[in-house]
Phi, psi and omega in degrees: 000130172290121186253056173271096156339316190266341206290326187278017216238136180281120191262014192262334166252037183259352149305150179286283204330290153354319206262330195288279066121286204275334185291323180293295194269010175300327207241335196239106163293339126214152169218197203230176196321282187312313169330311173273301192293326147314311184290316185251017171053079168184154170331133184336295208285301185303292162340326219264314211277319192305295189310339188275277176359268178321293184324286183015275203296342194052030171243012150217174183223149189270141141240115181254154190188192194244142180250089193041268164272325189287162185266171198203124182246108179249164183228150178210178192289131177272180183267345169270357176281300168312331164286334186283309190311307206309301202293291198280344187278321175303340172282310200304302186312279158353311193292265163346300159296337180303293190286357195278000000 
């Protein structure tokens, strides 16, 4: 175990948005563009840039598809995002007993 306090922490979640991202679909086996985006209160653009990260990152995966004309982007958690999430929230835990 790295005894860097700081050293086990996933720097792919040190946005808060990211972080906001992965918490939502973590409890939601999917959910879509606007939605997340209401929920964390922030911009199209801010969003979209957060999510490409994460896709990146191979820790969610897109679907795109149609709701009657409209397009419907949903997105949900991979098994390696969730080992990743799981894994840096056991760092934060770790961290945290670390410093007291």
């Amino acid at each position: 175990m790295n005894i860097n306090p700081i050293g086990n922490l996933n720097k792919v979640f040190e946005s808060r948005i990211r972080l906001g991202v992965m918490s939502i679909l973590m409890v939601n086996d999917e959910i879509n563009f606007n939605d997340l985006k209401q929920m964390l209160e922030v911009t199209d653009g801010n969003l979209a840039s957060h999510l490409n990260t994460l896709e990146e990152n191979g820790y969610i995966k897109v679907h795109k598809g149609f709701i009657g004309r409209k397009t419907n982007t949903t997105y949900a958690i991979t098994a390696a995002g969730e080992k990743a999430f799981k894994g840096h929230l056991v760092a934060l835990e770790n961290m945290i007993r670390f410093t007291k």
